[in-house]
N, C-alpha and C positions, 0 to 999 in steps of 0.2 A: 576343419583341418584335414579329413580323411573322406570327405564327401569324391568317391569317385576312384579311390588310392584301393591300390590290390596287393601294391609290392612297396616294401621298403626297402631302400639301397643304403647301405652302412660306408661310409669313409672306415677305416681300421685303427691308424696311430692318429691319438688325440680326441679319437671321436667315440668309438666302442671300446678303446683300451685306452692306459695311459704310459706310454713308450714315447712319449716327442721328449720328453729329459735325457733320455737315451739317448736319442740320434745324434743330439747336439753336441752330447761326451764325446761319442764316438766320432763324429767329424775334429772336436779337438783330439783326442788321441792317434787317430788317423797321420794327422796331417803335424802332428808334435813329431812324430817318428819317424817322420822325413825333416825336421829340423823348418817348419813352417808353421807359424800362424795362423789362428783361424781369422779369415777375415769378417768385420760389422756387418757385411751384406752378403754374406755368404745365404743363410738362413731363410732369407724371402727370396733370393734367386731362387733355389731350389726348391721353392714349395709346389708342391704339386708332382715334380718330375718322378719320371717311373726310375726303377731303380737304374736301368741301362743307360736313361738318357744322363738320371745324374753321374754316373761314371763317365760317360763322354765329358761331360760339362770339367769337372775334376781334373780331367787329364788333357782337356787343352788350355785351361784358367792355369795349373798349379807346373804345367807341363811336366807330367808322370813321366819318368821311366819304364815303362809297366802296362800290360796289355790290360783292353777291360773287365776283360775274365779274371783277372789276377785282382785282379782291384773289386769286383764283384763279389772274391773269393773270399779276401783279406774282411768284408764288410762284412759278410756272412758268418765269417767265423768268430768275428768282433763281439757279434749281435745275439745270434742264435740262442748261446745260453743263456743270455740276458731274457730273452722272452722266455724261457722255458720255466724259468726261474723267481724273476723277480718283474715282470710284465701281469699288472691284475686289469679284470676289468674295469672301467670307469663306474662310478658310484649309480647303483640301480640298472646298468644296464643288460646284465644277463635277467634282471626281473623282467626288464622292456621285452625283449627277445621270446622269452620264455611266453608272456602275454600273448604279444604279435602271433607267434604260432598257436595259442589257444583261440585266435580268432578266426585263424586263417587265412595270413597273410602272407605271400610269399614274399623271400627273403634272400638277399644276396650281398656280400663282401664286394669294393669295388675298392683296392686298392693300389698306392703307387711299389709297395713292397713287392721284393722276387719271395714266388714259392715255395722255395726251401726254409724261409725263417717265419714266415704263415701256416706252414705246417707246422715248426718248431712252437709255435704258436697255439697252434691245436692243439698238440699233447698235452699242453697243461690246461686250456680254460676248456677244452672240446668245443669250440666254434661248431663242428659242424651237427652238432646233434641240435643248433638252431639256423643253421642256414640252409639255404637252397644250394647255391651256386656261389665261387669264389673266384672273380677274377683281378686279376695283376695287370700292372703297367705294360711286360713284361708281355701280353698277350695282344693288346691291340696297338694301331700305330704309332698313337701319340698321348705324352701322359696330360695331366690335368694343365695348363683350363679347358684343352681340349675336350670336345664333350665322351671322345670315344667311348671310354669307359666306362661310363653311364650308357651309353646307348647297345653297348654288346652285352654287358648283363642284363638291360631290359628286355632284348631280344632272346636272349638265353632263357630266359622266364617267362617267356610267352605273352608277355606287355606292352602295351603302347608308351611312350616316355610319359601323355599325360595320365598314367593310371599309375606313377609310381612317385613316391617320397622319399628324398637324398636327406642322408645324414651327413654333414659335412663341419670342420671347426678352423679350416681356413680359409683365405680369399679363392685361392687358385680354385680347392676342390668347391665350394658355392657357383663357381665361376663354369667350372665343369657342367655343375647339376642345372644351371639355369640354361646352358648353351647346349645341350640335352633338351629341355623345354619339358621340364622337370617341377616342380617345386622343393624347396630347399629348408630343413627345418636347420639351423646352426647351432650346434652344444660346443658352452663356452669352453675353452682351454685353458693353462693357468701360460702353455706355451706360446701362447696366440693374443695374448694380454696388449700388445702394444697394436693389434690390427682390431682391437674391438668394436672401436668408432664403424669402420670399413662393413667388416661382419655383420654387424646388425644394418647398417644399408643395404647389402647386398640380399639377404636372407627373405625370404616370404614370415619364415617362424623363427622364434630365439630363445632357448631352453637354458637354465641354470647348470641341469644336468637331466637324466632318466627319470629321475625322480617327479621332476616339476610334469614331464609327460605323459607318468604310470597313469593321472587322475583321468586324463581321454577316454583310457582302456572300455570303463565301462558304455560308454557313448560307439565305441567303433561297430558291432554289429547295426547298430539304427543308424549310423552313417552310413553305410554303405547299403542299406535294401534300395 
């Protein structure tokens, strides 16, 4: 699994943390308070998108009154406390992290979230006391399946795309991490339940959660001499 791997690349919601119950409130609350419904496919449209695109997307599907900023604002201020507060890690995985760096492995955040509620973020689990580098939709051109974002953190890390391992728990971001030329290990979601079938096709690896992965740990230095 790690024959060759220097770096792990993290997806955030859904995958290191468990915040996808959130978004989905706050797109019905969102869109309650403009006197609109959430639509059945709203959900898988948007997966993967960075946060800016999904604000464009929003404002020409629901046609906003409302500049992107505003609506970028309105989500931030939604969300923010929510991560500060009631956003934990996913089971086992600050152990995983915690490991990876006792191995030696470089380590980076690639997600579709804006900065300000990944910091809001950091306050409370301290991300960065295990990561390298954190990059957002938000920084390169185009969000997930595009492979961008996988490929400017590999670069930021000093990596070739095959020396590194994408954490990811939906199609788009898989989608991402293979079109990167990546490999992709998938940790299930409870948000991601009806794309399972999909997931474990698309995935190189398929994890319960951290936990099913810590057993590797001791293997990773003889993997990689």
């Amino acid at each position: 699994m790690l024959n060759g791997i220097r770096g792990l690349l993290f997806d955030l919601d859904g995958t290191l943390v468990d915040s996808m119950w959130m978004w989905k409130q706050i797109d019905i609350d969102f869109l309650g308070g403009l006197g609109l419904a959430l639509p059945g496919d709203l959900q898988e449209i948007i997966q993967g998108m960075s946060f800016s695109e999904t604000a464009v997307y929003f404002k020409d599907r629901f046609r906003l009154n409302m500049g992107l900023e505003e609506i970028k604002r309105i989500w931030t201020e939604m969300s923010i406390e929510k991560y500060r507060k009631e956003v934990p890690f996913k089971p086992a995985a600050e152990e995983f992290l915690k490991e990876a760096r006792k191995a030696g492995m470089k380590t980076g955040i690639a997600t579709s979230n804006g900065r300000e509620i990944v910091e809001g973020l950091n306050e409370s689990l301290a991300l960065d006391r295990y990561i390298d580098v954190l990059v957002t939709g938000c920084d390169v051109g185009a969000g997930k399946p595009a492979p961008d974002i996988y490929l400017h953190t590999a670069e930021l890390l000093g990596l070739r795309p095959e020396e590194c391992l994408v954490f990811e728990d939906v199609p788009a971001g898989i989608a991402a991490g293979k079109a990167a030329g990546m490999k992709v290990c998938a940790i299930e979601d409870d948000a991601a339940e009806e794309f399972r079938p999909q997931i474990r096709s698309m995935a190189d690896y398929y994890a319960r959660d951290f936990r099913e992965l810590l057993r590797f740990m001791p293997q990773w230095g003889k993997e990689r001499l």
